[in-house]
C-alpha positions as CSV (number, residue, x, y, z in Angstrom):
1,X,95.6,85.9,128.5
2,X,92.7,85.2,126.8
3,X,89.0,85.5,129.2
4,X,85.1,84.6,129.1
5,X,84.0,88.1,127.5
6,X,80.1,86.7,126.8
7,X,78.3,83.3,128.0
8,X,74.7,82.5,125.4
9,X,72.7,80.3,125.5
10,X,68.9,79.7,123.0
11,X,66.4,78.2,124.7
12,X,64.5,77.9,121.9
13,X,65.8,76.7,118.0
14,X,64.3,79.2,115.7
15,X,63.7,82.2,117.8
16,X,66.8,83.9,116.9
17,X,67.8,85.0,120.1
18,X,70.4,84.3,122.0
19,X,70.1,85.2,126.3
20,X,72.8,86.3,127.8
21,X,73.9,84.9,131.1
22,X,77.0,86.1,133.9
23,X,77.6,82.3,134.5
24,X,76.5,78.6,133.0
25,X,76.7,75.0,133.4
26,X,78.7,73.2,130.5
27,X,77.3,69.2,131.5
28,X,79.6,66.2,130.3
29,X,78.7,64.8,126.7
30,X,75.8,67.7,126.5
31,X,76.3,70.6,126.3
32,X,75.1,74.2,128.2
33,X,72.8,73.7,130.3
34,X,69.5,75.0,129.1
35,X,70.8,75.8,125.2
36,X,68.8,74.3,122.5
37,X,71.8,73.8,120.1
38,X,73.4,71.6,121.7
39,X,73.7,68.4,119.3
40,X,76.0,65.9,121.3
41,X,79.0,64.9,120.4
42,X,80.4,67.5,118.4
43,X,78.2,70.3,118.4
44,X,78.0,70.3,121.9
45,X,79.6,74.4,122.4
46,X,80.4,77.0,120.1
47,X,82.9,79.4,120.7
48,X,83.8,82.7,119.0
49,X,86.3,85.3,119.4
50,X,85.0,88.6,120.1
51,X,88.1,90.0,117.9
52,X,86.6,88.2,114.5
53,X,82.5,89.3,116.0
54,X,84.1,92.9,116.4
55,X,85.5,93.2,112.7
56,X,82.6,92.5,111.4
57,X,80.3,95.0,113.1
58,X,77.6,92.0,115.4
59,X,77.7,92.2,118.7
60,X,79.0,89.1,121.1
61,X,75.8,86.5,121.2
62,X,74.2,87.5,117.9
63,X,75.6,84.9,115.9
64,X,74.5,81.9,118.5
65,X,78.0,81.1,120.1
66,X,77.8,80.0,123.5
67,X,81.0,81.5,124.7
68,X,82.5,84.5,123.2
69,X,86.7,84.1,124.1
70,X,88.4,87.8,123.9
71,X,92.1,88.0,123.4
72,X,92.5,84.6,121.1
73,X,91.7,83.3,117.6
74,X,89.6,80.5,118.4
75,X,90.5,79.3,114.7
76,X,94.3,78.9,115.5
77,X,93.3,75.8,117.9
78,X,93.3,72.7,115.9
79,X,90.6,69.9,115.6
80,X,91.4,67.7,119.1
81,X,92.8,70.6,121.1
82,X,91.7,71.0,124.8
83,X,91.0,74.5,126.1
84,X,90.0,74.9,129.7
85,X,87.4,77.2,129.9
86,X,86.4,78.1,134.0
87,X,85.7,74.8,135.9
88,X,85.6,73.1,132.4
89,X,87.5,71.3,129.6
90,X,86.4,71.4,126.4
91,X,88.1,68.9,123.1
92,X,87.3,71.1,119.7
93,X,85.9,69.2,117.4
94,X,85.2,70.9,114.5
95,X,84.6,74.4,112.7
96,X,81.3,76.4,112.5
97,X,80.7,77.4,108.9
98,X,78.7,79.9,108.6
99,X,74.9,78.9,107.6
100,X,71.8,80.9,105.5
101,X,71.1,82.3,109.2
102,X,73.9,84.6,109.1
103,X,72.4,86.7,106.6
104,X,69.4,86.7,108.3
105,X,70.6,89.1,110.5
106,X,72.2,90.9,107.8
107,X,72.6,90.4,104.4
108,X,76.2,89.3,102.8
109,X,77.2,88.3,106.8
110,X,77.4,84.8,105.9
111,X,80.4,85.4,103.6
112,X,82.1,88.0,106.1
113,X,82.1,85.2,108.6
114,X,83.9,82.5,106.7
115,X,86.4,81.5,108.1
116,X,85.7,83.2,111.6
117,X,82.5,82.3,112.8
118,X,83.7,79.9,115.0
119,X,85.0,76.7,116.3
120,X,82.8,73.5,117.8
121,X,83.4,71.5,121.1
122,X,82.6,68.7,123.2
123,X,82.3,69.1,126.7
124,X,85.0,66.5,128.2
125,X,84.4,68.0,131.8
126,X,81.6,69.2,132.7
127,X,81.4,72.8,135.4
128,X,80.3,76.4,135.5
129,X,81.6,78.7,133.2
130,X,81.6,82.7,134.2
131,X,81.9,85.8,132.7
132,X,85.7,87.0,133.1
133,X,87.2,83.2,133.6
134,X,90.4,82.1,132.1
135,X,90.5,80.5,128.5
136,X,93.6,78.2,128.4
137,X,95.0,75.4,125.9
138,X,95.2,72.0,127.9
């Protein structure tokens, strides 16, 4: 079964950081709580699996996602699928490409994330999220 293995959020654009967090709120129509990448409707959450951040060598948060899912290919759910994630539901809504910021961390990471940097979501109901909850297609 695939789990919450990191929560993120920025609460700032353009600092490059991401902070960690053991739990969050994900608010209807917005986003997390507190992130500053939110960008309602259809950027509202990013999601990454931990499998693709492993294979290429960055560590769960540095590439901005919100939600790091271990144990499934966040790229096999289609555009429209629901995935419970904790107290929430979540409708994916479209895929992350990779931007120039990737290979601000390191140089050529923008091309070894295509396809796998993530996928996009709209927050359809809103709850906490933890570390360790369930991720499950709706």
């Amino acid at each position: 079964m695939a789990s919450v293995a990191g929560l993120f959020v920025s609460p700032e654009r353009g600092t490059g950081r991401s902070a960690a967090r053991e739990r969050v709120l994900a608010l209807e129509g917005l986003g997390i709580e507190g992130c500053a990448h939110a960008n309602p409707p259809r950027r509202e959450v990013l999601l990454a699996s931990k499998e693709h951040l492993d294979a290429v060598g960055v560590a769960p948060g540095a590439i901005r996602e919100n939600v790091t899912v271990e144990g499934a290919d966040v790229h096999d759910w289609p555009i429209g699928q629901r995935v419970r994630v904790g107290e929430t539901v979540l409708e994916i809504t479209m895929v992350c490409e990779p931007c120039h910021r990737m290979d601000e961390l390191r140089e050529g990471l923008r091309a070894e994330l295509d396809g796998r940097r993530g996928m996009l979501a709209h927050v359809v109901e809103g709850g906490e999220i933890a570390l360790g909850d369930a991720v499950e297609l709706v």
